[in-house]
N, C-alpha and C positions, 0 to 999 in steps of 0.2 A: 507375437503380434507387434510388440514396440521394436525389435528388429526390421521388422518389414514397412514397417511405418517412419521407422530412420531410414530406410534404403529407397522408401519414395521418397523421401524429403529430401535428399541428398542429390539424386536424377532429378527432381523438380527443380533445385535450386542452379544444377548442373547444365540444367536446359536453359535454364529463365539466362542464365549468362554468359551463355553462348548467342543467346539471340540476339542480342544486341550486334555483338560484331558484324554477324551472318547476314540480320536485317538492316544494317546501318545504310548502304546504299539506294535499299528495296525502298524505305518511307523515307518521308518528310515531314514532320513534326515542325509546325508553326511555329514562329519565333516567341508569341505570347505563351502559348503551351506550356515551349520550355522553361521559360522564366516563370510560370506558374508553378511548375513542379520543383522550380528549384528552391523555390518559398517553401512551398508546400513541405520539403526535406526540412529545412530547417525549424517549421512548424512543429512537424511530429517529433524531429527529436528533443525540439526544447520542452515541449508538453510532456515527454517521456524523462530528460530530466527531471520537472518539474514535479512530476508525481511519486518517482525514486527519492526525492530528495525531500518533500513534505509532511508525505503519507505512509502509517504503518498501520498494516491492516486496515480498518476504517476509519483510523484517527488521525490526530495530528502526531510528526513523530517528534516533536520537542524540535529547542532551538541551537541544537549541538549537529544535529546532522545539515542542516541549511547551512551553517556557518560554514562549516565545511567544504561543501561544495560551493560555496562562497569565495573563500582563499582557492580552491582548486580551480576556480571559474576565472577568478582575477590573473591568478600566476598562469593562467593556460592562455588568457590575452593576452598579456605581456611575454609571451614568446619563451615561458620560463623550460627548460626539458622537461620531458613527462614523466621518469620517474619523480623528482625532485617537487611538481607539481599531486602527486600521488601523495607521496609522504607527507608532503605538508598537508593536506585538505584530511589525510587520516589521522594523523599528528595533532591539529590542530580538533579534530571531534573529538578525540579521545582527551586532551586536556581539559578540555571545557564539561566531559563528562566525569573525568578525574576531580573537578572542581565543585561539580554539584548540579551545572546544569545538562538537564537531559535533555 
């Protein structure tokens, strides 16, 4: 069963992006649409940081993991490379839990 449920997921996902090219000529998507959905993207993926980065299980996850993705947030604005932005934001939780704060 999860074999066959990765192999629709995989032709769902396979289709879902094909279509785009296929239908790119076919529609016209409003100019507001698109700049809604383009908020919209950025919506969901901050609120999916935001709950990765707060929440463990139903609590708070302490203030070593924000911090984190704090210096990882900052260095990934200032154009820093992404490993180098990795290591620091995991660098920088593990110190701060090395220290005491969780």
């Amino acid at each position: 069963m999860p074999l066959m449920a990765i192999l629709l997921m995989a032709a769902g996902t396979y289709a879902f992006r094909l279509a785009g090219p296929a239908l790119r000529d076919r529609l016209r998507v409003p100019d507001r649409l698109n700049r809604m959905l383009s908020v919209a993207a950025v919506v969901l993926l901050s609120a999916l940081v935001a709950t990765a980065a707060l929440t463990e299980g139903h609590g708070f996850a302490g203030w070593a993991r924000p911090s984190g993705v704090l210096v990882g947030g900052v260095l990934a604005a200032r154009r820093v490379p992404f490993p180098v932005v990795i290591v620091a934001a995991a660098g920088s939780t593990a110190l701060l839990r090395w220290c005491g704060v969780s």
